[in-house]
C-alpha positions as CSV (number, residue, x, y, z in Angstrom):
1,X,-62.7,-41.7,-124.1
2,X,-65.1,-42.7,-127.0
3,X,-65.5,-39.8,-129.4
4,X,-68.2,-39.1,-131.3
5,X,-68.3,-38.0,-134.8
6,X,-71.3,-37.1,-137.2
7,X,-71.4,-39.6,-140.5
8,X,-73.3,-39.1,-143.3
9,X,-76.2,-40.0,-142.6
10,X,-76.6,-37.6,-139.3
11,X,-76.1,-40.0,-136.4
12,X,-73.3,-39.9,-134.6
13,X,-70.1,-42.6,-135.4
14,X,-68.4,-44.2,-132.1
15,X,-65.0,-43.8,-132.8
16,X,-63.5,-46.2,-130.2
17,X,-60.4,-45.9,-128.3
18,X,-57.4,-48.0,-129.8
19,X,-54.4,-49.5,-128.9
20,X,-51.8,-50.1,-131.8
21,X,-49.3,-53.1,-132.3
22,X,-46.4,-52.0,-134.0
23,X,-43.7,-54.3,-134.4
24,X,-42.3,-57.4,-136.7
25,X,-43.0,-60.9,-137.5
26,X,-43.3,-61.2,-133.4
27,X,-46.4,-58.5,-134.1
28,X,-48.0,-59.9,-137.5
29,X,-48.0,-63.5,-135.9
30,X,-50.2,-62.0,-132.7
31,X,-53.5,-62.2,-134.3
32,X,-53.1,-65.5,-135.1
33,X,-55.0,-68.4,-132.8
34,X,-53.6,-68.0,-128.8
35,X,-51.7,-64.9,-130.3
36,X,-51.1,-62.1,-127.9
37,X,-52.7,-59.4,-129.8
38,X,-55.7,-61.7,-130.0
39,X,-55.6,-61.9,-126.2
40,X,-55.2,-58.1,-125.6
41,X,-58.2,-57.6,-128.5
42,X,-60.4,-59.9,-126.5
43,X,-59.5,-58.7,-122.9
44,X,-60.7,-55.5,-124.3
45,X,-63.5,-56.2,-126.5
46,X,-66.1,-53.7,-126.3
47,X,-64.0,-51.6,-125.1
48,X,-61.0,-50.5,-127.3
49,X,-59.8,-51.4,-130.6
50,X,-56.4,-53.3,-130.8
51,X,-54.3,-51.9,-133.7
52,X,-51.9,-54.8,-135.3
53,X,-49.5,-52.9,-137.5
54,X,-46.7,-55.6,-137.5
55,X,-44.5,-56.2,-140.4
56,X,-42.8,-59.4,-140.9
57,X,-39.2,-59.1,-141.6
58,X,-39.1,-55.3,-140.8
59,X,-36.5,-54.0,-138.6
60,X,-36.5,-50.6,-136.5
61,X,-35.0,-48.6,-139.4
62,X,-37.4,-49.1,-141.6
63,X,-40.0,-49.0,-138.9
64,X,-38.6,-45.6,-138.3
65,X,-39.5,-44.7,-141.9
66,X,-42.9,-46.1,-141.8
67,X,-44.2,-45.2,-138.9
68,X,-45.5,-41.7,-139.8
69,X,-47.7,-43.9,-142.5
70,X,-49.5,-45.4,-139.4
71,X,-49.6,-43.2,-136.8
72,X,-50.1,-39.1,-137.3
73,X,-52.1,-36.1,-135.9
74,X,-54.8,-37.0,-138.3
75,X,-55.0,-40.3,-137.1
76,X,-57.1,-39.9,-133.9
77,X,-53.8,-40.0,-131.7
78,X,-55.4,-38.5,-129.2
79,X,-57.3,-41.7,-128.6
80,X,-54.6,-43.9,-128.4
81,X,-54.4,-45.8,-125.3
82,X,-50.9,-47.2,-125.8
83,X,-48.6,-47.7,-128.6
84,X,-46.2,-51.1,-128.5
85,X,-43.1,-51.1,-130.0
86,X,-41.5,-54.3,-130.7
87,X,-38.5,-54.7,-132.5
88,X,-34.6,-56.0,-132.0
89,X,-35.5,-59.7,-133.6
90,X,-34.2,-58.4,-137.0
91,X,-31.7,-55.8,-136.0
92,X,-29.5,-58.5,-133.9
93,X,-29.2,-60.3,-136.9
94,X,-25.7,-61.2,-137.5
95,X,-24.0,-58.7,-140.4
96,X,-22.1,-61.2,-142.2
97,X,-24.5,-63.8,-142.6
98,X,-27.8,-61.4,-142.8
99,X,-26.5,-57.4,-144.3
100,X,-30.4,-57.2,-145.5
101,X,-31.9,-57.0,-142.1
102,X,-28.7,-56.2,-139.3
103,X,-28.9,-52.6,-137.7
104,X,-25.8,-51.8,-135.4
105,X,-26.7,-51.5,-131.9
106,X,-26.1,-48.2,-131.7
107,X,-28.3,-47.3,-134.7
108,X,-30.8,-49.7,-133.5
109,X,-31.0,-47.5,-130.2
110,X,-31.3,-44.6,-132.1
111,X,-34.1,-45.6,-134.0
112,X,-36.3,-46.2,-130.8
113,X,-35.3,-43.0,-129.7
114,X,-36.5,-41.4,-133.1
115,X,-39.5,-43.4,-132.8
116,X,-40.4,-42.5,-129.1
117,X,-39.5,-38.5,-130.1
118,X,-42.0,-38.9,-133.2
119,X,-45.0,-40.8,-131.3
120,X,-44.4,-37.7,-129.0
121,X,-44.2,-34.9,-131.8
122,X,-48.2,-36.5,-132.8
123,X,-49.5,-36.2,-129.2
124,X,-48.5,-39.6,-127.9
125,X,-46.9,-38.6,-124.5
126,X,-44.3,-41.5,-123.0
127,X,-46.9,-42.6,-120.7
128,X,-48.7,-44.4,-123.5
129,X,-45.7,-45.9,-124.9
130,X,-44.6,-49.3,-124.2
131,X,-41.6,-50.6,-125.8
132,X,-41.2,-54.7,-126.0
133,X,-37.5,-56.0,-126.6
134,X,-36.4,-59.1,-128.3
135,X,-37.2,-62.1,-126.9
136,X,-34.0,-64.3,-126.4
137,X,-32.6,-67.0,-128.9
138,X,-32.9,-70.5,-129.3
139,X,-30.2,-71.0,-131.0
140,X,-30.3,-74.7,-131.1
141,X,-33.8,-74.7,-132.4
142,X,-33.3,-71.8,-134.7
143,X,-30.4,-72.8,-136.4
144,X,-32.6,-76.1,-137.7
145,X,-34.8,-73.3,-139.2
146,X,-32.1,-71.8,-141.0
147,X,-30.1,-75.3,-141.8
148,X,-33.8,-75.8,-143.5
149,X,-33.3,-73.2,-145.8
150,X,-29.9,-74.1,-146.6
151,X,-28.2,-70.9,-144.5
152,X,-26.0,-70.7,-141.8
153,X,-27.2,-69.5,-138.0
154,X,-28.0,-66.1,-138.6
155,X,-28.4,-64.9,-134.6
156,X,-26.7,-65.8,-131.2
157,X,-28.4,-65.7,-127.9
158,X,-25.9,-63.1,-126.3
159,X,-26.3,-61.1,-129.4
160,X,-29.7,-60.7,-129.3
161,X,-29.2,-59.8,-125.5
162,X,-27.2,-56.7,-125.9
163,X,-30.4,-55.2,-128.0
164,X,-32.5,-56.0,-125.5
165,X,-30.4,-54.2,-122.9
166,X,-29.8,-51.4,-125.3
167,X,-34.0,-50.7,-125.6
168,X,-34.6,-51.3,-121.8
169,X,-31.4,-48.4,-121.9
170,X,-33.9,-46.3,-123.8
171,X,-37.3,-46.8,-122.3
172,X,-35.5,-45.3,-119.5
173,X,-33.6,-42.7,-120.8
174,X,-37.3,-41.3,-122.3
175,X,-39.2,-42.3,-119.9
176,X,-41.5,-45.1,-121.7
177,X,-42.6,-48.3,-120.1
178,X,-40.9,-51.4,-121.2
179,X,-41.1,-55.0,-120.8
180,X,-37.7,-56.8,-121.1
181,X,-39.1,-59.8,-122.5
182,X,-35.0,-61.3,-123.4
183,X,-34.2,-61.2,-119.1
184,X,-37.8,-62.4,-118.0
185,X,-38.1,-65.5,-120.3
186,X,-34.5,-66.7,-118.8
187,X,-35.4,-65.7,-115.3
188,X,-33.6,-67.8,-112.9
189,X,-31.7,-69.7,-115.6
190,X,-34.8,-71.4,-116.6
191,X,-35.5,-73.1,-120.0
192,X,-37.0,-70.6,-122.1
193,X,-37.6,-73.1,-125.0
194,X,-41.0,-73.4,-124.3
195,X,-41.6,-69.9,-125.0
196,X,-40.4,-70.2,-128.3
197,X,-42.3,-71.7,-131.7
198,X,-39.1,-72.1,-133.8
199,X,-35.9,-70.9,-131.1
200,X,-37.0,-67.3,-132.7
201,X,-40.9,-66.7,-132.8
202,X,-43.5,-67.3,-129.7
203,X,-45.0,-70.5,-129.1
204,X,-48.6,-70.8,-127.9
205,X,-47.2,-70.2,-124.4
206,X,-44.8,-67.4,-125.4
207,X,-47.6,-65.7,-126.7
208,X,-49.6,-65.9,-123.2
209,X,-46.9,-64.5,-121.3
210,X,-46.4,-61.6,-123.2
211,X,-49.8,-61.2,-123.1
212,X,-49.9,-61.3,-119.1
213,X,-46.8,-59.0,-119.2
214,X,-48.5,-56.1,-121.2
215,X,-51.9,-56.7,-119.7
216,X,-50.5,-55.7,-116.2
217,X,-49.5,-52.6,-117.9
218,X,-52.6,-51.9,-120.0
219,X,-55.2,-53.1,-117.1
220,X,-54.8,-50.1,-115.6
221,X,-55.2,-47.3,-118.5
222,X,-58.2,-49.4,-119.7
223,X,-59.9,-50.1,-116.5
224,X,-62.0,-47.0,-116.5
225,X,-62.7,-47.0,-120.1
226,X,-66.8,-47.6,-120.4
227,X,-68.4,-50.0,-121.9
228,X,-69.0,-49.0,-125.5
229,X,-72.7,-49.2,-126.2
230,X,-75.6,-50.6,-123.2
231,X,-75.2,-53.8,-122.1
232,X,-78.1,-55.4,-123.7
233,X,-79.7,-55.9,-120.7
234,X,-79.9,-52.1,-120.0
235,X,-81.8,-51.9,-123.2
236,X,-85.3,-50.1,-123.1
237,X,-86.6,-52.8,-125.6
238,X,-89.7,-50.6,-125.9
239,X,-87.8,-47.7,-126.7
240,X,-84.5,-48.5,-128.4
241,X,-83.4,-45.5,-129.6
242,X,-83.3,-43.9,-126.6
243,X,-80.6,-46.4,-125.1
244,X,-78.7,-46.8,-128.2
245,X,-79.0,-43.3,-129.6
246,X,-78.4,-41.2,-126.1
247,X,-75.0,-43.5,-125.4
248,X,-73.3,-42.2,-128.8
249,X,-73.3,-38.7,-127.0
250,X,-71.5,-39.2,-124.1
């Protein structure tokens, strides 16, 4: 799926096949150490580019504004594996006590919708898209967070549920993949706490289970992807070029 393009100095430039992150705070945070875009990126090393195109704070209608910024025809979409998209954190934020980042449900739902049709209108059929929703709440844990900065709890549990519900509603309504992270994490009425960093953002072990989650959906769209480059190993040492140079053609 590597494409090959001529730079300026005549050889050809690998232009490798990419997965982008696109998402919130829950997104921006994945690079960091144990972070599940770090995970995917390494899983995948050699292989595909992993995209992170979070934006702390944002919620899915502003997303909806930006995303033609990151992703459009000129943009090599047609050598994008998979697309996340990750919000709900923001959006179930409670009007009264946080107007700046509070969608309404049903707007919130909408916006995915817009997003999926748009990723769609640039070549990026539902197959490749993969929507994540929120996880759930600590409110408990949270609510410290927010005491710390001298503000009331801004989210509830059950809130943030009825997002969730709303973009697994819309992953099937478009046809999209989608992992419900907000029901799995509380599967069988066990503590999700663990999951959590601060009752709101992954922990070290949050971040490897939505890792695992995606990577059973991504394993199987990268699986067949080649190697970018010999293995060094398959190297003609005595004649380089013709390893190195003859693989940027395929």
């Amino acid at each position: 799926m590597a494409v090959a393009e001529v730079g300026a100095c005549g050889r050809q430039l690998l232009l490798r096949p990419r997965i982008i992150l696109f998402g919130d705070s829950i997104t921006e945070f994945s690079f960091q150490e144990n972070g599940w875009g770090a995970s995917l990126a390494h899983r995948l090393a050699r292989k595909c580019d992993v995209l992170n195109r979070g934006l702390s704070g944002y919620n899915s209608r502003w997303a909806k504004i930006v995303l033609p910024r990151i992703i459009n025809k000129d943009s090599s979409a047609e050598n994008t594996v998979a697309v996340t998209v990750f919000f709900g954190s923001n959006d179930s934020a409670l009007k009264e006590l946080n107007p700046k980042q509070h969608v309404p449900l049903d707007e919130y739902a909408d916006n995915l919708k817009s997003m999926i049709q748009y990723l769609k209108s640039v070549n990026i059929a539902e197959d490749k898209i993969i929507l994540v929703t929120p996880p759930p709440l600590h409110e408990t844990a949270w609510e410290k967070e927010c005491i710390a900065k001298g503000e009331k709890l801004n989210r509830l549990n059950s809130t943030t549920g009825k997002y969730a519900k709303a973009c697994v509603q819309i992953a099937r309504d478009c046809g999209t993949e989608v992992v419900d992270l907000w029901t799995l994490m509380q599967e069988n009425n066990q503590d999700f706490c663990c999951y959590l960093s601060d009752g709101l953002h992954l922990s070290g072990e949050g971040n490897n289970f939505l890792a695992n989650q995606l990577w059973s959906l991504l394993e199987r769209r990268t699986s067949e992807l080649p190697l970018l480059l010999p293995y060094w190993r398959d190297v003609d040492h005595l004649h380089p070029e013709a390893s190195l140079l003859e693989s940027s053609r395929e």
